[in-house]
MDTraj code that builds the backbone (N, CA, C; nanometers):
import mdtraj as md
import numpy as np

residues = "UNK UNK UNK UNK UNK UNK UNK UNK UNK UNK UNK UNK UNK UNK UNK UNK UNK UNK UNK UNK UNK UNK UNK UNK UNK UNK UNK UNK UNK UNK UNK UNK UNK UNK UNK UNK UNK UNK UNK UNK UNK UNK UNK UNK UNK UNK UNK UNK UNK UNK UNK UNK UNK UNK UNK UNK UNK UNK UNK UNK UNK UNK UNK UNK UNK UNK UNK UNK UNK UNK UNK UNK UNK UNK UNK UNK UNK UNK UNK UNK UNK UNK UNK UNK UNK UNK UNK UNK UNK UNK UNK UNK UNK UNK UNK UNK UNK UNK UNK UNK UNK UNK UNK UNK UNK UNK UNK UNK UNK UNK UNK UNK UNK UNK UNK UNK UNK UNK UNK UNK UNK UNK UNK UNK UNK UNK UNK UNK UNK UNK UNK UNK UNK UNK UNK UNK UNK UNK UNK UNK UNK UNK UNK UNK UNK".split()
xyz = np.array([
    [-2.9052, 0.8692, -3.1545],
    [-2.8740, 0.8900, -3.0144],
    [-2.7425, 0.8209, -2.9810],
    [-2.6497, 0.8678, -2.9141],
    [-2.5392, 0.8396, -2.8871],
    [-2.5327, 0.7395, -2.7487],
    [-2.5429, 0.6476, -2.7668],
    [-2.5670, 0.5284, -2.6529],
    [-2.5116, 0.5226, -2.5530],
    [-2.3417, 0.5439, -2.5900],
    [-2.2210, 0.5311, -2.5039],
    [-2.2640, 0.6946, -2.3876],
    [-2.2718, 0.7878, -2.4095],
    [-2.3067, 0.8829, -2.3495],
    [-2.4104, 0.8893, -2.2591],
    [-2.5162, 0.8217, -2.2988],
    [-2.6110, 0.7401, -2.2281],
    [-2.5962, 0.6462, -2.1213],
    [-2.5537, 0.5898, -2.1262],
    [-2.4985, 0.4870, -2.0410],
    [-2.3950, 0.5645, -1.9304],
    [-2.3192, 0.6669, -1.9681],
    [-2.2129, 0.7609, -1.8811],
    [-2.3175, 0.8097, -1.7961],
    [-2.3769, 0.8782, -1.7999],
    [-2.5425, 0.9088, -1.7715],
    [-2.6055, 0.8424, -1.6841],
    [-2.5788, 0.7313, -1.6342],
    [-2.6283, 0.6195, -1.5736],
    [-2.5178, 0.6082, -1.4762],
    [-2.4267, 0.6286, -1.5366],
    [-2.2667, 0.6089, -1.4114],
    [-2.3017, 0.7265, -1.3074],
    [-2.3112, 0.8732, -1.4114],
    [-2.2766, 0.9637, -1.3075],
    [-2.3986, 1.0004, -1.2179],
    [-2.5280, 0.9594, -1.2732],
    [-2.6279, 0.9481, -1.1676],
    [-2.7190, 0.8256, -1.0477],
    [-2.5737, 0.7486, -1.0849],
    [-2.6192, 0.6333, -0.9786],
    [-2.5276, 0.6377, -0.8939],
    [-2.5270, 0.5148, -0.7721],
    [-2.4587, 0.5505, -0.6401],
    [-2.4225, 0.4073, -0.6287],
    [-2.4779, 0.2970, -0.6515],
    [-2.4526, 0.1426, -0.5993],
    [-2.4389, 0.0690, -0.7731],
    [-2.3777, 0.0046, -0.7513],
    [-2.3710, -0.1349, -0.8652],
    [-2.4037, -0.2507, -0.7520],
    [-2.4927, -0.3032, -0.8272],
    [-2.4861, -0.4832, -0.7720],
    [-2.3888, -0.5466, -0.8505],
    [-2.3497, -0.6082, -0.7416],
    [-2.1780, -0.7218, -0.8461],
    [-2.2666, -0.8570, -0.8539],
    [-2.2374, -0.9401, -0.9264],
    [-2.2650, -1.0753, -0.9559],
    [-2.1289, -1.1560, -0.9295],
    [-2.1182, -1.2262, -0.8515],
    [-1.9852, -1.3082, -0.8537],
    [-2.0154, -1.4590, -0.8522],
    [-1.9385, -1.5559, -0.8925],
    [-1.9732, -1.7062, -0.8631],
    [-1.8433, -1.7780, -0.7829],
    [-1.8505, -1.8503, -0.6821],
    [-1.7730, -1.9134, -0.5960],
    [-1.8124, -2.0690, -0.5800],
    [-1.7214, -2.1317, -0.5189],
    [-1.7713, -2.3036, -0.5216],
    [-1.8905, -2.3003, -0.4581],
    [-1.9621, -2.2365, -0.4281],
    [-2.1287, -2.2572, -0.3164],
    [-2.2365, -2.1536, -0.4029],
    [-2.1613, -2.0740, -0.5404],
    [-2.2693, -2.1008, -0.6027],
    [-2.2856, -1.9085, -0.6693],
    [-2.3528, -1.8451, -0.7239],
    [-2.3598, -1.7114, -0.7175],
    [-2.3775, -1.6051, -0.6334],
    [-2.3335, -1.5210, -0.6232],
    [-2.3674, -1.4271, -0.4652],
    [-2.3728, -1.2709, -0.5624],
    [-2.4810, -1.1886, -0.5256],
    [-2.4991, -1.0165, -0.5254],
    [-2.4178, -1.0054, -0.4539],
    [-2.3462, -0.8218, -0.4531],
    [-2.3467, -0.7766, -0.3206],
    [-2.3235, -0.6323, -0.4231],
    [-2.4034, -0.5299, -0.3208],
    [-2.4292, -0.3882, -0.3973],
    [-2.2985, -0.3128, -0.3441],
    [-2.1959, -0.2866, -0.4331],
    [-2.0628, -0.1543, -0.3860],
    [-2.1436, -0.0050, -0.3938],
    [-2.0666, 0.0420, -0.3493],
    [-2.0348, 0.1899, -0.4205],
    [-1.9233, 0.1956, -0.4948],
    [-1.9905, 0.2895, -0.5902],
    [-1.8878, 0.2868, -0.7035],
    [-1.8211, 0.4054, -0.7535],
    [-1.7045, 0.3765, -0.8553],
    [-1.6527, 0.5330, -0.9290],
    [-1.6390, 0.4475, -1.0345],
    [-1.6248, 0.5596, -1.1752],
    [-1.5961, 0.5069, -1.2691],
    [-1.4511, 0.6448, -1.3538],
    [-1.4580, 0.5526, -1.4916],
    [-1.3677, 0.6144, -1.5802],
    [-1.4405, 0.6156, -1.7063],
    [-1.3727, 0.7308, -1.7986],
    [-1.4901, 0.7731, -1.9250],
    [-1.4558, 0.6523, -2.0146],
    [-1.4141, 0.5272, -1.9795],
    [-1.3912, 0.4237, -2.0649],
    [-1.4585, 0.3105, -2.0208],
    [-1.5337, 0.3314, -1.9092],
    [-1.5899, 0.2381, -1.8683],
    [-1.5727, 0.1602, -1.7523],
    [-1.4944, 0.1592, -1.7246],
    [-1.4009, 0.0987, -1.6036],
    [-1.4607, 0.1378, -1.4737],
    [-1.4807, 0.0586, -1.4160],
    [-1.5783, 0.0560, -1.2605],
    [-1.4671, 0.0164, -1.1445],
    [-1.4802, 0.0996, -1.0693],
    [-1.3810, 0.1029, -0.9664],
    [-1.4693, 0.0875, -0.8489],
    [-1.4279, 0.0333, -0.7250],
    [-1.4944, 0.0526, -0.5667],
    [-1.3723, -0.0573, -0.4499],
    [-1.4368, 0.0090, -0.3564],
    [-1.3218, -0.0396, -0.2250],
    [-1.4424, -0.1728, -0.1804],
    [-1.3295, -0.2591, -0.1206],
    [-1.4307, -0.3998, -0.0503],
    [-1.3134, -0.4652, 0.0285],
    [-1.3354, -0.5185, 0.1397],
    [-1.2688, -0.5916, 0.2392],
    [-1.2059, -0.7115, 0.1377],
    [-1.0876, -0.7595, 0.1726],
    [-1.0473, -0.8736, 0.1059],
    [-1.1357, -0.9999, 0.1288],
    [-1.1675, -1.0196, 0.2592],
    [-1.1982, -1.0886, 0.3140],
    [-1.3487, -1.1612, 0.2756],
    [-1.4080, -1.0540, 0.1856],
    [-1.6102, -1.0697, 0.1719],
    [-1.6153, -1.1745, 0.0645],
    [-1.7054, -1.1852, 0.0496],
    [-1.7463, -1.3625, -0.0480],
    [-1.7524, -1.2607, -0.1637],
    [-1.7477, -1.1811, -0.2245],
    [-1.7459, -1.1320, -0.3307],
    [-1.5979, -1.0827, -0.3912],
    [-1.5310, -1.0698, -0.2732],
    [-1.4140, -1.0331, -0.3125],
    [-1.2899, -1.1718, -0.3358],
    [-1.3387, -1.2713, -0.2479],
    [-1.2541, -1.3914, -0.2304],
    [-1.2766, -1.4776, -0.3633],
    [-1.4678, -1.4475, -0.4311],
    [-1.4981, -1.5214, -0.5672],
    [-1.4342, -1.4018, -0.6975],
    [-1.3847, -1.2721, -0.6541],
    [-1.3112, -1.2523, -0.7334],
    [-1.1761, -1.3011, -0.7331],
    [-1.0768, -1.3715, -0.6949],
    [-1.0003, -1.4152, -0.6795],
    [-0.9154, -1.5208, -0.7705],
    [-1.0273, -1.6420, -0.7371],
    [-1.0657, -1.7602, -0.7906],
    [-1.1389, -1.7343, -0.9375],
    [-1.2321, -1.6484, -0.9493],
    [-1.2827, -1.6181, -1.0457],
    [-1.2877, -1.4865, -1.1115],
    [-1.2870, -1.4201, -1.2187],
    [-1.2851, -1.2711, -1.2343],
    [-1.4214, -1.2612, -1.3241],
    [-1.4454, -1.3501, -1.3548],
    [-1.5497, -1.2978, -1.4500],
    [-1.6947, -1.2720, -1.3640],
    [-1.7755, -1.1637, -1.3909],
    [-1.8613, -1.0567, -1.3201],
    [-1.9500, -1.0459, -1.3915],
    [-2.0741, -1.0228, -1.3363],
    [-2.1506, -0.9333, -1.3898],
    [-2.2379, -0.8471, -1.3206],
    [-2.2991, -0.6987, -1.3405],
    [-2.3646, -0.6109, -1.3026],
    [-2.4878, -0.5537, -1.3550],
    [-2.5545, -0.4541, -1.2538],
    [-2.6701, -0.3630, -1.2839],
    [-2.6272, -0.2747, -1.2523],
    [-2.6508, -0.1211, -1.2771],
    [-2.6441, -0.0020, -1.2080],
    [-2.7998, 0.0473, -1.2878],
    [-2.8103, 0.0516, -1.1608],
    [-2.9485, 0.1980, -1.1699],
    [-2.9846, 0.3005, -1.1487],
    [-3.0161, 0.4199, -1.2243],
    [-3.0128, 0.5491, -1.2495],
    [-3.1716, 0.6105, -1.1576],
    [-3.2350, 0.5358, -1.1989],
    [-3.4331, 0.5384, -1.2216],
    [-3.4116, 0.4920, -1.0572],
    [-3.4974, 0.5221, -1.0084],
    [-3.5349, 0.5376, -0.8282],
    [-3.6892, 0.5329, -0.8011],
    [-3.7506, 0.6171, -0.8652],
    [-3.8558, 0.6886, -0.8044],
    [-3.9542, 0.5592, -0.8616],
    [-4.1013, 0.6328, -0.7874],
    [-4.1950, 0.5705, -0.8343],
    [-4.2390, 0.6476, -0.9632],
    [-4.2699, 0.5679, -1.0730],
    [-4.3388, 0.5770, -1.1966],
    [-4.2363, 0.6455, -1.2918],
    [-4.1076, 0.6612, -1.2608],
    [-3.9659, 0.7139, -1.3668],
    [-3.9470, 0.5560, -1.4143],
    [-3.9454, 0.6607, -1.5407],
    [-3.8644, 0.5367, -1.6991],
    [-3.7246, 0.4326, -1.5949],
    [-3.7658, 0.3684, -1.6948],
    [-3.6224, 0.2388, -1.6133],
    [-3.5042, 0.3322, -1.6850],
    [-3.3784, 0.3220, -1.6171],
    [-3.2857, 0.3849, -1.6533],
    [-3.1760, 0.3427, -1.6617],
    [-3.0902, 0.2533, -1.6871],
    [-2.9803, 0.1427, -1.6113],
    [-2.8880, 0.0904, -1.7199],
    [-2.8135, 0.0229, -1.6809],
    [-2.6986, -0.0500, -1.7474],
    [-2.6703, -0.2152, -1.6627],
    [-2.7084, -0.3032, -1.8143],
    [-2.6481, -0.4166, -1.7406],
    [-2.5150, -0.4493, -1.7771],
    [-2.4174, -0.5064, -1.7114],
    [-2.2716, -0.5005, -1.7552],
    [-2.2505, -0.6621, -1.7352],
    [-2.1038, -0.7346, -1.8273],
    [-2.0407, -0.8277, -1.7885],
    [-1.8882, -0.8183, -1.8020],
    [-1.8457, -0.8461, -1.7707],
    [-1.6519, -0.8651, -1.7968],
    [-1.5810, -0.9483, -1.6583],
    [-1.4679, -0.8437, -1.6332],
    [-1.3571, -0.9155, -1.5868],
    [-1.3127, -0.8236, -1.4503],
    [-1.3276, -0.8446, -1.3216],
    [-1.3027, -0.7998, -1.2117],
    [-1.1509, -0.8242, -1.1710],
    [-1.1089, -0.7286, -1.0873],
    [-1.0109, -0.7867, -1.0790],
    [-0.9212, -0.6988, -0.9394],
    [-0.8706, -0.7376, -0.8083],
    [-0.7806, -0.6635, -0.7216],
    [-0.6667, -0.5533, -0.7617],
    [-0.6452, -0.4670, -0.7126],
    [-0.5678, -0.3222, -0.7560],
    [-0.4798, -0.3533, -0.6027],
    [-0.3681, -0.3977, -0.6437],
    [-0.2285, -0.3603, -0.5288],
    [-0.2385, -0.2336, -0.4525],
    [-0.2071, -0.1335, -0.5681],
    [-0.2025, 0.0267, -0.5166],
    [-0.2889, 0.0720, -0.4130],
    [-0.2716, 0.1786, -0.3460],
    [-0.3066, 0.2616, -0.2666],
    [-0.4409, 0.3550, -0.3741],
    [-0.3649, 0.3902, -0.4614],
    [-0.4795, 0.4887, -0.5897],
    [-0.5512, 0.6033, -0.5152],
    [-0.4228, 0.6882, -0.5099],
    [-0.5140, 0.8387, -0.4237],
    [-0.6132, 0.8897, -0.5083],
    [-0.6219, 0.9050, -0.6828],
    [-0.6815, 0.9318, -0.7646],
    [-0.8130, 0.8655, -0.7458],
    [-0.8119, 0.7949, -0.7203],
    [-0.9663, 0.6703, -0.6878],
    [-1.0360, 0.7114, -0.5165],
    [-0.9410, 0.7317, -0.4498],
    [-0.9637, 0.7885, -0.3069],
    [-1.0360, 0.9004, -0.3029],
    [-0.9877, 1.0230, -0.4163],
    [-1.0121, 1.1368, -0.3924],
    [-1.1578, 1.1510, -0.4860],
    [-1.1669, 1.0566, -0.5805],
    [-1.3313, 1.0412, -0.6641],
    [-1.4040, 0.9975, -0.5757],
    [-1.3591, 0.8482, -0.4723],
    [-1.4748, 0.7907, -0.3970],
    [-1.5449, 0.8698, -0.3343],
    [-1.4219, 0.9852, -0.2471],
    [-1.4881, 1.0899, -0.1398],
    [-1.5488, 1.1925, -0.1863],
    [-1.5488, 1.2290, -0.2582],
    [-1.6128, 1.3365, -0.3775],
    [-1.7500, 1.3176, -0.4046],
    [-1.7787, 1.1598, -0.4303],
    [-1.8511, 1.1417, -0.4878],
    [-1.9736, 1.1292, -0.3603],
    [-1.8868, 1.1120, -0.2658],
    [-2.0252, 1.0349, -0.1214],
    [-2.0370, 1.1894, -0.0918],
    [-1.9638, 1.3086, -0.1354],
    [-1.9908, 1.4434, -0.0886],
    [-1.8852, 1.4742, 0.0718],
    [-1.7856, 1.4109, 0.0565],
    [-1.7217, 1.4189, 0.1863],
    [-1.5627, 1.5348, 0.1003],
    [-1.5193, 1.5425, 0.1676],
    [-1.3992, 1.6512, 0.1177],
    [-1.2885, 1.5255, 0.0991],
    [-1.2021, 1.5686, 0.0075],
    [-1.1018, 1.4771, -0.0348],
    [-0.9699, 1.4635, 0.0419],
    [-0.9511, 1.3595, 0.0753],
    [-0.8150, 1.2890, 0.1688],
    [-0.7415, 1.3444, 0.1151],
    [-0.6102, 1.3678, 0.2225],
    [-0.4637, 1.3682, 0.2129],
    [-0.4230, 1.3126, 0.1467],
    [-0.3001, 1.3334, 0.0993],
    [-0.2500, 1.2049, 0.0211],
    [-0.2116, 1.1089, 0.1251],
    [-0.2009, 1.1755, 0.2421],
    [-0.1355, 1.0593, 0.3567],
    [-0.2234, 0.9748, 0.4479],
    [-0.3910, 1.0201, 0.4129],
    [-0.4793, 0.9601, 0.4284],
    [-0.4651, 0.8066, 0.3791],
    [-0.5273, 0.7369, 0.5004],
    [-0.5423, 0.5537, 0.4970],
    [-0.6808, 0.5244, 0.4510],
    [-0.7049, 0.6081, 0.3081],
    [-0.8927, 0.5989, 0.3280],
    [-0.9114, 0.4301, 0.3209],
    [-0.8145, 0.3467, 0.2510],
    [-0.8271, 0.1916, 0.2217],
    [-0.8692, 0.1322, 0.4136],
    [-0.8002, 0.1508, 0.5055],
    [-0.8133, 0.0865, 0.6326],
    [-0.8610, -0.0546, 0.6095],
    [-0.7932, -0.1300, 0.5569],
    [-0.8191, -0.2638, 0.5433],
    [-0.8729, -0.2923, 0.4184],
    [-0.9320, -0.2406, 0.3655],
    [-0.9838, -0.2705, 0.2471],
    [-0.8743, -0.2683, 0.1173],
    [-0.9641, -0.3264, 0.0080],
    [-0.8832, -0.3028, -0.1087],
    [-0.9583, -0.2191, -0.1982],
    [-0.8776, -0.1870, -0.3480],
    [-0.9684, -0.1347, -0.4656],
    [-0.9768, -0.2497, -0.5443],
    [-1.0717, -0.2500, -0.6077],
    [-1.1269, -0.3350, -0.7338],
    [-1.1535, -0.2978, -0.8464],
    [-1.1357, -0.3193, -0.9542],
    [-1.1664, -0.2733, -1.0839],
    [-1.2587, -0.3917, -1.1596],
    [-1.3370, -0.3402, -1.2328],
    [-1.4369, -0.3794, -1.3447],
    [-1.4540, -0.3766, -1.4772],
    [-1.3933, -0.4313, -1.5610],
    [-1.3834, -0.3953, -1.7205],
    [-1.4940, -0.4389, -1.7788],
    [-1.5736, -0.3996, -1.8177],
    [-1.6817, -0.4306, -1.8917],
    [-1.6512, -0.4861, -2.0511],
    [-1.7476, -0.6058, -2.0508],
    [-1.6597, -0.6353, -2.2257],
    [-1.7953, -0.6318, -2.2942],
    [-1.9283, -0.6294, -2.1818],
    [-2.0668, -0.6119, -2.2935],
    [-2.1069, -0.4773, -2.1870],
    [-2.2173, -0.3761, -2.2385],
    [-2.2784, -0.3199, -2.2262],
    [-2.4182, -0.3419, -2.2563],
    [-2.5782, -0.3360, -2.1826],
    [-2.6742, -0.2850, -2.2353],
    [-2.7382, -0.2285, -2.1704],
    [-2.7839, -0.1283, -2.2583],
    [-2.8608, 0.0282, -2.1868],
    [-2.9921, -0.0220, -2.1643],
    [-3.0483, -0.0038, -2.0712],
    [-3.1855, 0.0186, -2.0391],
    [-3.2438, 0.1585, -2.0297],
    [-3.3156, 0.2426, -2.1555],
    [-3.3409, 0.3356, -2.1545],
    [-3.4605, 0.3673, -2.2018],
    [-3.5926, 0.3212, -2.0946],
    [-3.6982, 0.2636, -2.1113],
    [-3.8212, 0.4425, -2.1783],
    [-3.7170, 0.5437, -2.1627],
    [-3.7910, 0.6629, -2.2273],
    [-3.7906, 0.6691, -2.3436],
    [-3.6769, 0.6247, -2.4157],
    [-3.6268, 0.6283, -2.5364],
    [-3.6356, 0.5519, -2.6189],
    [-3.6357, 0.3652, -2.5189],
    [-3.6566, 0.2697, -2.6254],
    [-3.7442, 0.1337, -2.5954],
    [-3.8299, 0.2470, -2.5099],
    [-3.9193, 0.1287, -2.4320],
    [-3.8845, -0.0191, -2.3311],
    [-3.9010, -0.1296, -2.3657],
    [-3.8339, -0.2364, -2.3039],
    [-3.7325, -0.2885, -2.3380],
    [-3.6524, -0.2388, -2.4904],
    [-3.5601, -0.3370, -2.5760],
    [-3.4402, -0.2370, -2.5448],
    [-3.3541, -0.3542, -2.4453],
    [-3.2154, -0.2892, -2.4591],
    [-3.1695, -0.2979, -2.5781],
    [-3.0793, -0.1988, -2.5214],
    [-2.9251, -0.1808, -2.6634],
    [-2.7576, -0.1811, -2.5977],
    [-2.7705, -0.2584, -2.7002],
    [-2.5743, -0.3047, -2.6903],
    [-2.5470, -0.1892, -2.6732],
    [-2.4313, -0.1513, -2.6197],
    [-2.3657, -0.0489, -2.6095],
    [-2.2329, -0.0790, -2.6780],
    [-2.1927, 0.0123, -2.7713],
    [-2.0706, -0.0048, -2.8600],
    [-1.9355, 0.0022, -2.7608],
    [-1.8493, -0.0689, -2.7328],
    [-1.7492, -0.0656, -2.6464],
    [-1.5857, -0.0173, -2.7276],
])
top = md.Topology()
chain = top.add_chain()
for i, resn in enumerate(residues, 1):
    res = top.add_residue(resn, chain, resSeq=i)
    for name in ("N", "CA", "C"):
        top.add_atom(name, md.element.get_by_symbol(name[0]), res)
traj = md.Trajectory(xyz[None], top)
């Protein structure tokens, strides 16, 4: 079974990542919406200003869940992630036009302000593990990066 494909699988049928961040007062969640890239790379918009975005700052190193599985009595389905977060300068109409796509809204102008205060963020993942509780019961698997 091809793992990495698996795990894509999990990107394109989930909607939220929980972020893990750590700041001087300690660890903080906070669930984005997300986009990704076929390399892994986790993208989403967040106010500069939020305790998740300010402990990316100070800190980049992250970690995540995304979950696929919803329902009652469906196989666990998910990806836990760790790496390196990090602020995006750019505007990134390419990232604009996935976010809106993806919430099902029609895609901005290019002259569209979809940011309005916010920024983009990126996510590099340096571990992967699949939770693919149909396939392999409770024991994740590394995901080859």
């Amino acid at each position: 079974m091809n793992l990495k494909k698996r795990a894509l699988e999990v990107l394109a049928n989930a909607h939220l990542m929980s972020l893990a961040t750590q700041d001087e007062a300690g660890v903080w969640v906070a669930d984005v919406i997300f986009i990704y890239d076929d390399d892994f790379t986790i993208y989403w918009m967040s106010e500069p200003g939020t305790r998740h975005s300010k402990a990316i700052e100070k800190n980049p190193q992250v970690a995540a869940t995304i979950t696929a599985s919803n329902k009652k009595n469906e196989p666990n389905f998910g990806i836990q992630l760790e790496g390196h977060a990090k602020k995006i300068d750019d505007a990134r109409y390419d990232l604009a036009v996935k976010h809106r796509t993806k919430r099902g809204h029609p895609a901005p102008a290019e002259t569209d302000d979809i940011l309005d205060g916010d920024s983009w963020y990126s996510f590099t993942p340096l571990r992967i593990r699949l939770i693919d509780e149909a396939n392999f019961g409770f024991v994740a698997q590394d995901v080859e990066l």
